[in-house]
One Martini backbone bead per residue (centre of mass of N, CA, C, O) as a GRO file, in nm:
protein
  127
    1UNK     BB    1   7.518  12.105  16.510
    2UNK     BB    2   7.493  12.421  16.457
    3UNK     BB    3   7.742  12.398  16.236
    4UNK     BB    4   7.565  12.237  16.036
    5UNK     BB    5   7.343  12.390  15.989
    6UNK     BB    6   7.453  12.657  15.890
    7UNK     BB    7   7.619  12.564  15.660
    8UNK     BB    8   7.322  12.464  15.520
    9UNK     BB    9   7.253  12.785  15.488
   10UNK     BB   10   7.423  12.883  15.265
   11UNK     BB   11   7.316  12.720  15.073
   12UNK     BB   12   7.170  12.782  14.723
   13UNK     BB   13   7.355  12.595  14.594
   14UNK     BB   14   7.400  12.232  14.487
   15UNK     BB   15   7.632  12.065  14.218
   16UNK     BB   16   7.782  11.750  14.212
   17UNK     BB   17   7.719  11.705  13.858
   18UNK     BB   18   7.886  11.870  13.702
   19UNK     BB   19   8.039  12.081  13.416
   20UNK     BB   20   8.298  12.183  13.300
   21UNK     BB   21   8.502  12.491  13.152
   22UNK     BB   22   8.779  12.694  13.046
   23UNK     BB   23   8.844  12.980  12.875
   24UNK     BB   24   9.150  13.029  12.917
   25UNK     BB   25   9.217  12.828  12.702
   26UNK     BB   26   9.239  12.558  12.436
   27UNK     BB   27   9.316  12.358  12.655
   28UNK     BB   28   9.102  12.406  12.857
   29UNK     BB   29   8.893  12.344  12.659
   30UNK     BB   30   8.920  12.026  12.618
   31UNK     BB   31   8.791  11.942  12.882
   32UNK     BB   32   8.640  11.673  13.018
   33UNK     BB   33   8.380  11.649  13.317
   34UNK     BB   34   8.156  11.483  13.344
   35UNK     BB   35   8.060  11.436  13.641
   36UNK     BB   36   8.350  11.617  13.775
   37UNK     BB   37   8.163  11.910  13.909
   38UNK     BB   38   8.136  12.140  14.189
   39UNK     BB   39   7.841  12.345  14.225
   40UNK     BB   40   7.832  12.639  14.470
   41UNK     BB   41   7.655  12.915  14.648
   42UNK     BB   42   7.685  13.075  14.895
   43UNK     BB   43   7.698  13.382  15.072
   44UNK     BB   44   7.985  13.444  14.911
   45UNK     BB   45   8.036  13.180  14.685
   46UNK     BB   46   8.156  13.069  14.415
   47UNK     BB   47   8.200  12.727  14.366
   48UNK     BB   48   8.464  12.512  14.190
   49UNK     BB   49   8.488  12.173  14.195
   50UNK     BB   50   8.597  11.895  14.216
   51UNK     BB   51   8.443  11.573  14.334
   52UNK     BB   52   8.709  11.463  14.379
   53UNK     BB   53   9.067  11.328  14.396
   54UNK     BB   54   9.095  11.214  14.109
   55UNK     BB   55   8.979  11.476  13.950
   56UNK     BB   56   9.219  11.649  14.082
   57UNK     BB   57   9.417  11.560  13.982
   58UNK     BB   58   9.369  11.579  13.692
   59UNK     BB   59   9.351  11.869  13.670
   60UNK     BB   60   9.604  11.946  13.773
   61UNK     BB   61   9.797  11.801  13.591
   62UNK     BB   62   9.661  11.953  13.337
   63UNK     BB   63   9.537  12.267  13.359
   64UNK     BB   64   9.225  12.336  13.357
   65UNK     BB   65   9.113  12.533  13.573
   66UNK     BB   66   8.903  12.402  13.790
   67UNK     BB   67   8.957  12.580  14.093
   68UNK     BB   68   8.727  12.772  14.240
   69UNK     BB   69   8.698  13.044  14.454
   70UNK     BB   70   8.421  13.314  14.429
   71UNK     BB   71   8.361  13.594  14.474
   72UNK     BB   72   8.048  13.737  14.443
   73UNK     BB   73   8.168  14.039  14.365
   74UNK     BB   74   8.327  13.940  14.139
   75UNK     BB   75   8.049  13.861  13.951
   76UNK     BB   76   7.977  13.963  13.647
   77UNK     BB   77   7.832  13.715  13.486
   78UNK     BB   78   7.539  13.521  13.331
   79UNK     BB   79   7.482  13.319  13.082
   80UNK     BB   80   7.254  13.132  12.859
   81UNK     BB   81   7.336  12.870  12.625
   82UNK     BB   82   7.140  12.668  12.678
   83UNK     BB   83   7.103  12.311  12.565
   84UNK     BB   84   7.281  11.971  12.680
   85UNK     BB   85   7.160  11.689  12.756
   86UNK     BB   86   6.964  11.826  12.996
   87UNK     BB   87   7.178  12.069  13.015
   88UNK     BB   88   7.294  12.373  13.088
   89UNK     BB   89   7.421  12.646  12.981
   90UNK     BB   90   7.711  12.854  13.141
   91UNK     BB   91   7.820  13.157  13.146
   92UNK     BB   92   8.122  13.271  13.378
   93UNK     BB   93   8.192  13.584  13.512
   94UNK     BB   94   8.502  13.685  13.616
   95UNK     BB   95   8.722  13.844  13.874
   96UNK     BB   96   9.034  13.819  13.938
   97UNK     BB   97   9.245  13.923  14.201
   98UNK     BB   98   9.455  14.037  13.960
   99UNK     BB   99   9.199  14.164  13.747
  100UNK     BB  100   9.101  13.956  13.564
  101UNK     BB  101   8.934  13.798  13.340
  102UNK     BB  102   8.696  13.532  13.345
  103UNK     BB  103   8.568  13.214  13.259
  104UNK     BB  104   8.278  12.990  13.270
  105UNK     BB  105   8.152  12.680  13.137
  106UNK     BB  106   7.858  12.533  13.226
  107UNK     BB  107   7.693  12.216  13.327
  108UNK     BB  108   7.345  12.219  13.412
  109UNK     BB  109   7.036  12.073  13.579
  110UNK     BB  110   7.013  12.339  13.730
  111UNK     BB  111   6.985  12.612  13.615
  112UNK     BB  112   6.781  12.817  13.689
  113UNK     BB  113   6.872  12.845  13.949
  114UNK     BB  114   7.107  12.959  13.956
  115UNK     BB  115   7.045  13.204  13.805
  116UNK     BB  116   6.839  13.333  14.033
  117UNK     BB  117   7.091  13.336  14.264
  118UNK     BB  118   7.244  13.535  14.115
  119UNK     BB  119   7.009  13.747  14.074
  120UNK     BB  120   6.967  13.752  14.374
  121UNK     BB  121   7.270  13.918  14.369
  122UNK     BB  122   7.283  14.106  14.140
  123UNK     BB  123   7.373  13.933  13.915
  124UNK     BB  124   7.396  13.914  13.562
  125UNK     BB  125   7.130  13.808  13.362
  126UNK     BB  126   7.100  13.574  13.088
  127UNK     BB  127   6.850  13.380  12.879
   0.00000   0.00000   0.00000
């Protein structure tokens, strides 16, 4: 019972229907993922992944790139670029462990929050 507690003190934020893109290249902009995509803050990390089987199966076969557990120290900015049908637009960028800089455009219902979290976490936030 303790180790559900605690688990679930860690995160700061849960988003189960978010839609994300990849900015990683042309290709993985095409990807659609509506209510497919899993996006949570805990006390160390941003992860991003696919919410089923299903759409991971779909995401890994085609490279969509969306399937990221991302060290908050790595999050370099999130900007807010406005609404898009309910949903608030953030592109997350961050560097990966290769120390390449990557992009991703979320597209969240509690937008608001999501950003208060990361700014509370110190990382550069443009609204």
């Amino acid at each position: 019972m303790s180790e559900i507690t605690s688990s679930t003190r860690e995160k700061k934020f849960i988003e189960e229907t978010a839609a994300a893109q990849s900015m990683k290249n042309a290709w993985t902009r095409l990807a659609s993922t509506w209510r497919m995509i899993h996006v949570e803050i805990g006390d160390s990390n941003l992860t991003i992944r696919p919410n089923s089987w299903l759409t991971d199966l779909l995401i890994k076969t085609f490279f969509f790139d969306l399937d990221h557990c991302i060290p908050l120290k790595n999050v370099l900015s999130a900007r807010h670029e406005g609404d898009w049908v309910n949903y608030g637009k953030v592109v997350v960028s961050f560097r990966k462990d290769s120390g390449l800089k990557q992009e991703i455009r979320l597209y969240l219902k509690d937008c608001r929050h999501f950003l208060d979290v990361l700014e509370g976490e110190n990382i550069a936030v443009s609204r």
